[in-house]
N, C-alpha and C positions, 0 to 999 in steps of 0.2 A: 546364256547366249555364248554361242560359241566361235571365236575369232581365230584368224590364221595371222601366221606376222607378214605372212603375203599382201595379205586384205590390209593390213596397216598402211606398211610400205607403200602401196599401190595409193592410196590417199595423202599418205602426207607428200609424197612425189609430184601429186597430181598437186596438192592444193601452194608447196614450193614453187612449182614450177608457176602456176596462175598466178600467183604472187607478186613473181617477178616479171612477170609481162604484164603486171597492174590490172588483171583482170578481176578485181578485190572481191566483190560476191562469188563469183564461182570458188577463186579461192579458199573464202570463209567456208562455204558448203564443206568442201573437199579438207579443211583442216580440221572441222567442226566431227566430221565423221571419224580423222584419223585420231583425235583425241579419245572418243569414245571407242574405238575398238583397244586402244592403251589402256586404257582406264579397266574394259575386260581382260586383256592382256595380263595387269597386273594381278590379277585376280588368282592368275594360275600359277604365278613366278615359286618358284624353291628358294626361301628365304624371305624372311623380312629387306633387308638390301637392297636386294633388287626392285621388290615389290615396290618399296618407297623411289628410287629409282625410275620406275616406268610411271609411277604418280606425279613425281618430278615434271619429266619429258609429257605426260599428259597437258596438265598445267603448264607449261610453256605453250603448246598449243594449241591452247584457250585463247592464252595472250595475242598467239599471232593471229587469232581467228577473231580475235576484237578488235586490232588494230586495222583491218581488213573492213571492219563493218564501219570504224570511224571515219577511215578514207573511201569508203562507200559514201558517206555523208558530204563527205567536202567536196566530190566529186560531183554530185547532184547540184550541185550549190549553182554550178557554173552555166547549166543546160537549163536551170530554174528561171537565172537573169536573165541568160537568151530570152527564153520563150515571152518574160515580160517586156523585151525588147530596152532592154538595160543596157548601155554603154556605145547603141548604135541605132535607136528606135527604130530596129526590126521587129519583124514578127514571125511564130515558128510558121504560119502559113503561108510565109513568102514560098514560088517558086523554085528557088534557092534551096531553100530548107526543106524543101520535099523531093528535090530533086539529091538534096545529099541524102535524108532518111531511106530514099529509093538506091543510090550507090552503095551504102553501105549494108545494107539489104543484099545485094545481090552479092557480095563478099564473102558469105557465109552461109546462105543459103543455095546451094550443089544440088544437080538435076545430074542424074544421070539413068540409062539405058541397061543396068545390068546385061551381061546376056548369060549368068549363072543359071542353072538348070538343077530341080531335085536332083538330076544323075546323078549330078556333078557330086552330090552330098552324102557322104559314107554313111549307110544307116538311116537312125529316127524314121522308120517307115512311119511307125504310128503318128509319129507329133508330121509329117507330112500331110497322112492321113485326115489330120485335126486341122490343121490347115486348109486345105482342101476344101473342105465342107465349110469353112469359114469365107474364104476367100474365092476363092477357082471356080466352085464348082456353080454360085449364084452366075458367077460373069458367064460360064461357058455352056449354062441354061438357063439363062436368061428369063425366058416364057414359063417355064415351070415355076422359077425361083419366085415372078412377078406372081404368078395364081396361089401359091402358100405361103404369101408372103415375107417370103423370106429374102431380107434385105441385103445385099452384097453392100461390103466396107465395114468399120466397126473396128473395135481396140482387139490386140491378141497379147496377153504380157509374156514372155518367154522366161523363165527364171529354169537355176539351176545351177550345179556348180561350173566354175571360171575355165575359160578354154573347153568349150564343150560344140562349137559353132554357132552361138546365137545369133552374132551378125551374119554368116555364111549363109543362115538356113532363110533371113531374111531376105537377101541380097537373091538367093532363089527361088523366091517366093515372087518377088519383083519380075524376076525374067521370066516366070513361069506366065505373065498373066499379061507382059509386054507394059507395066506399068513404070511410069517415071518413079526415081527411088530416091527420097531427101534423106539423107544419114545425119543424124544431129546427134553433138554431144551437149553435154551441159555447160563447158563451156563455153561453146559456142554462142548459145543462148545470154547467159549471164555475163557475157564480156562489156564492160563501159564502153568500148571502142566501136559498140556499133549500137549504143544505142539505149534506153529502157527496155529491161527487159521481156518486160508483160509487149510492148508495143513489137519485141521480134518474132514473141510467139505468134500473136494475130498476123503479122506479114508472112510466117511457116504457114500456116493453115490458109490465110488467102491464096497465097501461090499453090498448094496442091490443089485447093477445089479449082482451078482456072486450069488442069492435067484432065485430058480424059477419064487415064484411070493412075491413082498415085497412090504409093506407101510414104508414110513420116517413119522414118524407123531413129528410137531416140535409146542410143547407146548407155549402160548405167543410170537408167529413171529415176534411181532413188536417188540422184543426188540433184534432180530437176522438182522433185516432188517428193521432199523428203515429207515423213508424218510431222506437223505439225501442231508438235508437243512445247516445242521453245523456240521456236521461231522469233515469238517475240514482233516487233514492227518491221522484220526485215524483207528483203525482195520477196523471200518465197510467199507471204501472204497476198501479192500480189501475182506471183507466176503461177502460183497452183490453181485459183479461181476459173485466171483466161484460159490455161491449158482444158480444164474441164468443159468452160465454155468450146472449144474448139474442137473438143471432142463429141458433146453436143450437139452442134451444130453441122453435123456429117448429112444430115438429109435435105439443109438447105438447097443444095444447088443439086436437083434433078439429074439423076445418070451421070453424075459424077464424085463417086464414092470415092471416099478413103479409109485407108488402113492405116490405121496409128500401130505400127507394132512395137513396145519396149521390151528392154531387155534389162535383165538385172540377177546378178550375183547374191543378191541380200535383198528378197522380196518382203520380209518383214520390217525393212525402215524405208516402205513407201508409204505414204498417204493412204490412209483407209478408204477415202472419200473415190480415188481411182480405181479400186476394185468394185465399186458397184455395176448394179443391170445396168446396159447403155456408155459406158466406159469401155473397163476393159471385161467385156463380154467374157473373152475365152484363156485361160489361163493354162498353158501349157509347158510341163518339166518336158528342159531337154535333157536328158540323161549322160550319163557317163556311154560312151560305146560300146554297143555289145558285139560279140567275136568277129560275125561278119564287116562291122560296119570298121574293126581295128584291123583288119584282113586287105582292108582296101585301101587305108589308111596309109600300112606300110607300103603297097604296089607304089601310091602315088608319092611318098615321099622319098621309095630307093629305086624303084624301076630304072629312074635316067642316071643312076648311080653306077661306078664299077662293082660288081656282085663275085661273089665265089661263089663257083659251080655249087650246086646242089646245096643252095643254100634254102633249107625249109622257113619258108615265111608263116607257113600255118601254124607252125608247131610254135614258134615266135609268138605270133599274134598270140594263144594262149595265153601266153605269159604275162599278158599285158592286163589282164583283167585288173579292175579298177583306174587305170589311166587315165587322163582325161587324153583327148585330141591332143590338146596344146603339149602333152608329156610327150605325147609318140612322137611326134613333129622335133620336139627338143632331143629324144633319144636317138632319131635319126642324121640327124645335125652332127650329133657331137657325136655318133660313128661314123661319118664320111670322116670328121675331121680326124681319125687319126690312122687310116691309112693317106690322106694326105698328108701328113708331116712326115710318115716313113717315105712317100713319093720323093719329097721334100730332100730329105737328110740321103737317100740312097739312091735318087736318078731314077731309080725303078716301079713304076706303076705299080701300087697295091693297090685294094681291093677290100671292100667290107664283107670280115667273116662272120659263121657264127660265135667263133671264140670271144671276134668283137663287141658282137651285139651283147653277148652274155655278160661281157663284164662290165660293159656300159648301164646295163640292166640293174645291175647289183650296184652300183655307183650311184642308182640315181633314184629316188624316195619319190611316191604318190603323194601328187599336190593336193588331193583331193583325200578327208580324211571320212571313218566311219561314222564321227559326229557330228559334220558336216553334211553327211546325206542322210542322217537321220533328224537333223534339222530343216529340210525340205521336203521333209515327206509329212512328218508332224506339220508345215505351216499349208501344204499343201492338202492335206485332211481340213483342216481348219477352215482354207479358203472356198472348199467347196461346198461346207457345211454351212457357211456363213447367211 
């Protein structure tokens, strides 16, 4: 398996940060992942040192990914008495109690209207394409779709490497077809402050079936439905079941389908159980951008920029092969910023050159590595064969 220290960072960050806003299961998830990509980490390290090292800092983040599950516990403890009507002979089916289950609900669960459009999205014709036939094309023939029965709504998982637009193409997917769009992370889901977490899932999925037509799009999947190898008795044996169930459950409520779309970076630490027929149906790599779609990328991230005349963006884009999105974006960033600092220091308007871009280019390393996409196309063979 092969790990970035991107992919670490990006976990232990996430699961510090849930940490300290007491959000202790999403936490765990999110620490429980960063240990293990340390753990590969060290695998790689030059020296014994380090190696020991990065097993160190692993093990530490065991600890805190346990101490996270114990205050999981004590946490439970208090919403337990409630319900038995402990300390005030209440009960959770007061009024009250469903009237606060029902506020905090609405806290976290986001409706909104996209108005993003495929245009809008540089590239991916094909995974568009894939889309389309999944989504769009049931809704926008209806009568055909109804006689070969072919069911509009249904799971789409998008995997692929990081910064490539999976939430973007999502979010386009929504405006394409006028549907309400639920953005969920996993923390969001597993935060104590709104609630059990199997009981948020069930209130995600009633509120889209009550949308004409809605997408659940659930940002970083695997860490809502990680495989459940060591779980052990914690949340996710309980969140992965109802998530399935609610996936499931997509044909209940007549002419009002949904689309669960996830997304994920590391499609091999999801739930196997999610990949089956009737989940996530269609399974679609979003790619690294190819020239055209890097072509469009730079228009929209310097167009409103000051330029030097004759400044070739095609011959640029070339250059870019293997970048993700999220590089170009960054590589364009940190060329505006330094003819503003000469703005800055000389009064005088500059202007991003080629000279600029060029050295900015050589400054700045592909996030995205060759065994890394050779690890998605191997789990991606896999999953089709399956």
């Amino acid at each position: 398996m092969t790990v970035s220290w991107d992919t670490f960072e990006r976990y232990r960050q996430k699961g510090l940060d849930a940490r300290r806003a007491g959000q202790w299961d999403s936490a765990r998830v999110y620490l429980l992942e960063a240990a293990r990509a340390m753990v590969e980490l060290s695998k790689s390290a030059a020296g014994e040192e380090l190696r020991e090292g990065r097993r160190q800092m692993a093990a530490r983040l065991l600890e805190l990914a346990k101490d996270c599950e114990n205050a999981t516990r004590e946490n439970r403890r208090a919403p337990a008495a409630r319900r038995s009507g402990s300390g005030n002979g209440g009960s959770s089916n007061s009024p009250a109690s469903e009237s606060e289950g029902e506020q905090s609900a609405q806290q976290w669960i986001v409706r909104e209207k996209p108005s993003l459009r495929f245009d809008d999205v540089a590239g991916l014709e094909d995974v568009k394409e894939d889309i389309r036939l999944k989504m769009i094309y049931p809704f926008e023939h209806a009568d055909l779709a109804e006689k070969f029965g072919i069911r509009p709504g249904g799971g789409v998982l998008m995997y692929g490497p990081p910064g490539t637009g999976k939430t973007m193409l999502a979010k386009a997917t929504a405006g394409e077809i006028e549907a309400t769009f639920f953005r969920i992370s996993p923390a969001d889901v597993l935060s104590k402050w709104v609630g059990e977490a199997e009981q948020n899932i069930k209130k995600l999925f009633d509120a889209a079936a009550n949308e004409p037509r809605s997408i659940i799009f659930i940002d970083e999947i695997e860490a809502l439905v990680p495989a459940r190898r060591d779980e052990g008795s914690s949340v996710m044996q309980r969140v992965v079941p109802q998530i399935l169930q609610g996936v499931e459950g997509f044909d209940k409520k007549a002419g009002r389908p949904i689309l669960l779309m996830g997304a994920t970076n590391v499609p091999w630490q999801l739930d196997p159980a999610m990949l089956r027929p009737g989940r996530f149906d269609e399974k679609v790599y979003i790619p690294l951008p190819d020239l055209p779609a890097r072509r469009k990328m730079l228009e929209i991230y310097l167009s409103k920029r000051p330029l030097a005349d004759h400044l070739d963006l095609d011959a640029f884009a070339e250059k870019l092969e293997g970048y993700s999105g999220a590089d170009i974006k960054y590589l364009c960033d940190r060329s505006a910023t330094v003819p503003f600092l000469q703005s800055v220091a000389t009064g005088e308007e500059g202007e991003i050159t080629s000279q600029i871009l060029a050295d900015v280019l050589n400054d700045t390393q592909r996030s995205v590595t060759p065994e890394m996409l050779k690890r998605f196309a191997e789990w991606g063979k896999a999953a089709a064969t399956a």
